[in-house]
C-alpha positions, 0 to 999 in steps of 0.5 A: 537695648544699648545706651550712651550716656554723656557723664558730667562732673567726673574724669570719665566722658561717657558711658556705654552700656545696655539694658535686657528685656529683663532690666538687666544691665550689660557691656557697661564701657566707661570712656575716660577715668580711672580705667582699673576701678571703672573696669573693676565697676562695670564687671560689678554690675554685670547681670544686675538688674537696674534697680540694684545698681540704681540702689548700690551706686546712686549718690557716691559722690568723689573726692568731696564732689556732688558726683562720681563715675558711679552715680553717672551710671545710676543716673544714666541707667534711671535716664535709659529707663525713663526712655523706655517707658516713653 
């Protein structure tokens, strides 16, 4: 299923991306930001399940920030799962 997620606190805007049957997270696009590190992300967890990217990017914070562009897509992804069990 594909899911769009508004970032807040970071240069990025929002983020797209989807998630399989299996949990597995696909075509993560991030709109805004560094667009050579956001690339560099998206291909990083491409074929990861949820849970993996939830652990590898959950609470990297930017520039002494309380959030980064990577911990948006952890936060999107625990927020695209909450909506599936719903």
């Amino acid at each position: 299923m594909k899911y769009q997620y508004q970032t807040t606190g970071t240069c990025s805007k929002f983020i797209e991306f989807e998630i399989d049957n299996d949990n597995i997270i696909h075509n993560v696009i991030f709109y805004g930001g560094c667009s050579g590190n956001l690339q560099g992300i998206s291909k990083l967890v491409e074929g990861l399940t949820s849970d993996e990217v939830i652990h590898k990017l959950k609470g990297i914070s930017c520039s002494g920030g309380p959030t980064s562009c990577p911990d948006q897509l952890a936060t999107a992804i625990i927020q695209a799962l909450e909506q599936q069990t719903k």
